[in-house]
VMD Tcl script that builds the backbone (N, CA, C; Angstrom):
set m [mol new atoms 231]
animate dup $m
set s [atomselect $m all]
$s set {name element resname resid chain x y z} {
  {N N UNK 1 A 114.557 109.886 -109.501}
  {CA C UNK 1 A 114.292 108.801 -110.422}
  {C C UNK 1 A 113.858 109.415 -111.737}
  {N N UNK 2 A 114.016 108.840 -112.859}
  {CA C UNK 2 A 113.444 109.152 -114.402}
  {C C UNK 2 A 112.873 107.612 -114.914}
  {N N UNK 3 A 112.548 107.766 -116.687}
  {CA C UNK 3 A 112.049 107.420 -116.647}
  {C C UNK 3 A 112.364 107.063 -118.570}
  {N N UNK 4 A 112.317 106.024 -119.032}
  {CA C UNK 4 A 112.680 105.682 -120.509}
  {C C UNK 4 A 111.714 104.931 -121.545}
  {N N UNK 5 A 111.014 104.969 -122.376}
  {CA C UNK 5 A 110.807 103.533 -123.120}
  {C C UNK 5 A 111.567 103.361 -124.228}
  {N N UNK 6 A 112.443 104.357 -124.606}
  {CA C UNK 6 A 113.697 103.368 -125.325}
  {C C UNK 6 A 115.302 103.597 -124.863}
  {N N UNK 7 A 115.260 103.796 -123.132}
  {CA C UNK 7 A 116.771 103.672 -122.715}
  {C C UNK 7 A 117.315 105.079 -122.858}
  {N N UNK 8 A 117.513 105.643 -123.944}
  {CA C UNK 8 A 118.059 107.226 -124.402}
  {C C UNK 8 A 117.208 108.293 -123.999}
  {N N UNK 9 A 116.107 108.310 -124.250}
  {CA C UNK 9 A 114.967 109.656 -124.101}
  {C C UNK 9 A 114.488 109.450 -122.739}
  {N N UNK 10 A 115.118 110.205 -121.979}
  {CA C UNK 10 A 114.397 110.488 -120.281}
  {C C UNK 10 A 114.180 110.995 -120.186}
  {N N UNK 11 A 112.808 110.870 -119.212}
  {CA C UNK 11 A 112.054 112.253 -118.295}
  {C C UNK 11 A 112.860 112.677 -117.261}
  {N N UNK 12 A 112.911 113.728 -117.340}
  {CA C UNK 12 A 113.556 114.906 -116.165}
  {C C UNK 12 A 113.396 114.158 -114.949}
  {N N UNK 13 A 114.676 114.379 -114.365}
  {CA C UNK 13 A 114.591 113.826 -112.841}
  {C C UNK 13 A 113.497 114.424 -111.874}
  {N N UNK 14 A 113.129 113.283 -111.128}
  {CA C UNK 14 A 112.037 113.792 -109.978}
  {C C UNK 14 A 112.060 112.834 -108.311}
  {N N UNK 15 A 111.936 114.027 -108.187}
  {CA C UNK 15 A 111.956 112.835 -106.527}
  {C C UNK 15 A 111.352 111.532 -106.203}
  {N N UNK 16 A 111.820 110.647 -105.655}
  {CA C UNK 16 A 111.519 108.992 -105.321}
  {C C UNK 16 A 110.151 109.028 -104.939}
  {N N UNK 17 A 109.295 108.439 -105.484}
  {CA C UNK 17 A 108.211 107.440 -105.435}
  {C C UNK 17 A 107.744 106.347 -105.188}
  {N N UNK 18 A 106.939 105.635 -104.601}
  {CA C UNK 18 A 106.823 104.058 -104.003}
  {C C UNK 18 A 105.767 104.262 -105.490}
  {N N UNK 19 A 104.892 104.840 -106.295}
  {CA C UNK 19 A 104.563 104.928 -107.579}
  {C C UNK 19 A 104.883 105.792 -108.462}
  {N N UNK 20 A 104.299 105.052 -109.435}
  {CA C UNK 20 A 104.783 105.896 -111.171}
  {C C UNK 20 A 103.667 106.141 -112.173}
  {N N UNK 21 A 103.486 106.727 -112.545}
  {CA C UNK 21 A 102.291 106.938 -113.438}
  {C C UNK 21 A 102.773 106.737 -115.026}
  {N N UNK 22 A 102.867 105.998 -115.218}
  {CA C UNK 22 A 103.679 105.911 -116.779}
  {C C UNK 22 A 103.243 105.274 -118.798}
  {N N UNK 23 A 103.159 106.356 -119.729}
  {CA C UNK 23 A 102.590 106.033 -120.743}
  {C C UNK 23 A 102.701 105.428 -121.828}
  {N N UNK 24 A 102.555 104.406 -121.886}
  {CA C UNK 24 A 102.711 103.601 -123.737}
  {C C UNK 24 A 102.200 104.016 -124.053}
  {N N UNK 25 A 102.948 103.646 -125.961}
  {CA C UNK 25 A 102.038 104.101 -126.793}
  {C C UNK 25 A 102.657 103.258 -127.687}
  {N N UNK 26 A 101.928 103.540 -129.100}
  {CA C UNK 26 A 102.339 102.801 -129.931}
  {C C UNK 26 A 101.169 101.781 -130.149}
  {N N UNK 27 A 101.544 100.013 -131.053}
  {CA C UNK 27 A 100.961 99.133 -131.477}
  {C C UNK 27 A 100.908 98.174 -130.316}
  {N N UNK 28 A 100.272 97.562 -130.041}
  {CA C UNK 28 A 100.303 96.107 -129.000}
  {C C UNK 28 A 101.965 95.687 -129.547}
  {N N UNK 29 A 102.268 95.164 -128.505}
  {CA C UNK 29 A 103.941 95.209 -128.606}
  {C C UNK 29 A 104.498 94.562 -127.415}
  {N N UNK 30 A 105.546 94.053 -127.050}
  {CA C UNK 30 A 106.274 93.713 -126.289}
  {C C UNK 30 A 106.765 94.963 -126.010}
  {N N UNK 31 A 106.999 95.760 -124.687}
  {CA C UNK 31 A 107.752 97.243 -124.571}
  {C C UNK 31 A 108.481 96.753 -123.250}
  {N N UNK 32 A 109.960 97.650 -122.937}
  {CA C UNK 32 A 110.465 97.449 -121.795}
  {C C UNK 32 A 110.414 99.327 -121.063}
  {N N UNK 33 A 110.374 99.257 -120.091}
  {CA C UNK 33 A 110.071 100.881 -119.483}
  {C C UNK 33 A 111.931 100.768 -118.415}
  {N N UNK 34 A 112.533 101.520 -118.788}
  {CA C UNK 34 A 113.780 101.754 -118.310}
  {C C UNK 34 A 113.529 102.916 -117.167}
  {N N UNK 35 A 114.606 102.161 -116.262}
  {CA C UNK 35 A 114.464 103.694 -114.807}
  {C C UNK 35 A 115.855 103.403 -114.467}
  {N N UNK 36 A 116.053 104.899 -113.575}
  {CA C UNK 36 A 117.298 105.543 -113.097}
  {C C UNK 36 A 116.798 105.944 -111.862}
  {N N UNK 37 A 117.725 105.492 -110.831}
  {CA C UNK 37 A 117.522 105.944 -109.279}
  {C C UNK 37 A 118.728 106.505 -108.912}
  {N N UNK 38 A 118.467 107.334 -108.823}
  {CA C UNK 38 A 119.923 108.569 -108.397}
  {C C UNK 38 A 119.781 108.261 -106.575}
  {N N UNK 39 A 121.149 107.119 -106.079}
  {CA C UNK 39 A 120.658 107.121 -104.545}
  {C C UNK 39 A 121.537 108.093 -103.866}
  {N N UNK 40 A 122.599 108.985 -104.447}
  {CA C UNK 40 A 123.224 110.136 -103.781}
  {C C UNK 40 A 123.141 110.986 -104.142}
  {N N UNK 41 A 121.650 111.829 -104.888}
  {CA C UNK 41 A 121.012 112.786 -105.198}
  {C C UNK 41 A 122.005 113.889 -105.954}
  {N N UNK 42 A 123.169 113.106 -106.829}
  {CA C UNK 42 A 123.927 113.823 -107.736}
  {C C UNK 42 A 123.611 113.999 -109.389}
  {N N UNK 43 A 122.253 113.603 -109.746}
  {CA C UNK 43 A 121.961 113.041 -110.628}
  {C C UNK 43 A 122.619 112.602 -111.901}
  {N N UNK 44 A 123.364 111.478 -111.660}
  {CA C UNK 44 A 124.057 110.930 -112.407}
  {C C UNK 44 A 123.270 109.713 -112.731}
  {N N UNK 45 A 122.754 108.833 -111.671}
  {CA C UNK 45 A 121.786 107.445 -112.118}
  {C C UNK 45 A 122.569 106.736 -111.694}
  {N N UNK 46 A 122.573 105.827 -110.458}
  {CA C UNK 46 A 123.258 105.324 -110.193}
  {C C UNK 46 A 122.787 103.776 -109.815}
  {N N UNK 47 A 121.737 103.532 -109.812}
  {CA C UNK 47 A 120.857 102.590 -110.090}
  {C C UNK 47 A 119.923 102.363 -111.573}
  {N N UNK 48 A 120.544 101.538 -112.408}
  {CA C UNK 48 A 119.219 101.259 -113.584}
  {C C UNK 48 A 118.842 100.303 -113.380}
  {N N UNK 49 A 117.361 100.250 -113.713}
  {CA C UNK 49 A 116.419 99.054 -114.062}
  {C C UNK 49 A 115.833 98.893 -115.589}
  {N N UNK 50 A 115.383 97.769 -115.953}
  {CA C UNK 50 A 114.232 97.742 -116.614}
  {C C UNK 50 A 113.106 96.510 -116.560}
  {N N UNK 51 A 112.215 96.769 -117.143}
  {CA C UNK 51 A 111.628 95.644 -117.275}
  {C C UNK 51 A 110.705 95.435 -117.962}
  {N N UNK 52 A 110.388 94.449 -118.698}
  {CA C UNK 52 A 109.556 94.088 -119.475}
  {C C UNK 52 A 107.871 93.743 -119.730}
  {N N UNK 53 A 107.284 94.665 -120.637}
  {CA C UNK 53 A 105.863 94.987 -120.269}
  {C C UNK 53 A 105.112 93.924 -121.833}
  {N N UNK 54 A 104.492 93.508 -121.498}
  {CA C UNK 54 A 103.280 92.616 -122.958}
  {C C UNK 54 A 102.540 94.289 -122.903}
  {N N UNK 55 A 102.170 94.337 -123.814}
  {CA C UNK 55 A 101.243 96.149 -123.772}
  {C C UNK 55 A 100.218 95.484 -124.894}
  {N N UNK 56 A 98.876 95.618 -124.587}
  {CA C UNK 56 A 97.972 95.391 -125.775}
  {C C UNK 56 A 97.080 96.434 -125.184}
  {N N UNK 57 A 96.944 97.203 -126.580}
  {CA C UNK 57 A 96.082 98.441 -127.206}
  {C C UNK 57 A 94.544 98.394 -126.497}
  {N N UNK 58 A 94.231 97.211 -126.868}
  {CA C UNK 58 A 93.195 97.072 -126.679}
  {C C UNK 58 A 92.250 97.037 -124.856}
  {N N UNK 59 A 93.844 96.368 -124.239}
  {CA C UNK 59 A 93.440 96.213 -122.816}
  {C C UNK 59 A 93.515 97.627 -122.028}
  {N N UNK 60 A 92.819 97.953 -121.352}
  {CA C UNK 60 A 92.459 98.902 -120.631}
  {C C UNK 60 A 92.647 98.744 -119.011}
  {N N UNK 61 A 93.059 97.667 -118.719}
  {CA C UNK 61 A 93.283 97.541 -117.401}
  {C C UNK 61 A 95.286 97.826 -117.467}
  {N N UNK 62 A 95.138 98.657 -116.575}
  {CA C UNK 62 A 96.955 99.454 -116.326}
  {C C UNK 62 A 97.584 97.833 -115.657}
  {N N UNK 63 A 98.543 97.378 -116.041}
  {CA C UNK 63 A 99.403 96.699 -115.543}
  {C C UNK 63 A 100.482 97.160 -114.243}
  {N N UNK 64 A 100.600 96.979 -113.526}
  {CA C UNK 64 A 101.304 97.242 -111.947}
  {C C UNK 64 A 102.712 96.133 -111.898}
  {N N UNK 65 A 103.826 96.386 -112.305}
  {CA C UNK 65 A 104.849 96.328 -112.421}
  {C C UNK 65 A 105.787 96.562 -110.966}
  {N N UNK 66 A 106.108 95.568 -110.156}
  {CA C UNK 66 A 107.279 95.704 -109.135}
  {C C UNK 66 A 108.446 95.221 -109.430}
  {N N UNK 67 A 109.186 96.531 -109.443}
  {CA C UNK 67 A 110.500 97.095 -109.329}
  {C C UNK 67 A 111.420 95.710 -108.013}
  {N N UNK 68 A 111.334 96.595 -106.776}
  {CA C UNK 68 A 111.847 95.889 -105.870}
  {C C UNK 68 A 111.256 96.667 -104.878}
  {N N UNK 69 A 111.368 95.645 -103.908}
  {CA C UNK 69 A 111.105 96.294 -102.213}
  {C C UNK 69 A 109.428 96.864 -102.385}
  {N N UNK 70 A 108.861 97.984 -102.118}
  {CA C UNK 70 A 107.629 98.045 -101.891}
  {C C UNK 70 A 107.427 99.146 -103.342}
  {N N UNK 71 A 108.756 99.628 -104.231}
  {CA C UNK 71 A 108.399 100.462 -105.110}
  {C C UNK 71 A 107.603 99.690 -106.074}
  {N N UNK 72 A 106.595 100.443 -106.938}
  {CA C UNK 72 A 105.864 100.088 -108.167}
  {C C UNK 72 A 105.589 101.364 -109.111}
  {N N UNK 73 A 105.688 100.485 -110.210}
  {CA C UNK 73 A 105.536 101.521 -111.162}
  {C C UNK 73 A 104.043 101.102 -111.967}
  {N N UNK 74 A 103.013 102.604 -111.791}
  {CA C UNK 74 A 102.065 101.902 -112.692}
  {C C UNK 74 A 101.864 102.673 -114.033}
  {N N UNK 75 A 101.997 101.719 -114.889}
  {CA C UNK 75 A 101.769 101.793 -116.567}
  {C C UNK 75 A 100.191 101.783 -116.594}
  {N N UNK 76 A 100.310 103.179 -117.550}
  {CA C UNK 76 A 98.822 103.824 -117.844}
  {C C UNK 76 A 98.472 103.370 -119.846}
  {N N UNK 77 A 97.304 103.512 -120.064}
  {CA C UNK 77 A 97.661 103.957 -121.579}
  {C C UNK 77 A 96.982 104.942 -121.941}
}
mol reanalyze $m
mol bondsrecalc $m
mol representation Tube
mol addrep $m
């Protein structure tokens, strides 16, 4: 799996996770966090997601984001 906040710039592939540790930045913003699940370990991406995060600067509590099935991704700041 990798990992996007604008679709083009990915983190290096890494093995599947039921979590994610993942960083905004920027202004309070509407942000979407893009992922790639490589399910025949050719890394091509053969699964994308995304989904859509409210992000405010100010809040300090990480938002917990489900993907599907029991995966989650949690957004840090």
């Amino acid at each position: 799996m990798r990992f996007s906040n604008d679709g083009e710039n990915r983190s290096a592939w890494e093995p599947y996770a039921t979590t994610k540790s993942w960083t905004l930045s920027g202004a309070s913003d509407t942000k979407t966090v893009y992922t790639q699940f490589d399910i025949d370990n050719d890394s091509v991406g053969d699964v994308s997601m995304s989904d859509t995060i409210l992000y405010h600067v100010t809040d300090t509590t990480a938002p917990v984001i489900t993907l599907s099935g029991n995966s989650t991704i949690t957004i840090t700041q």
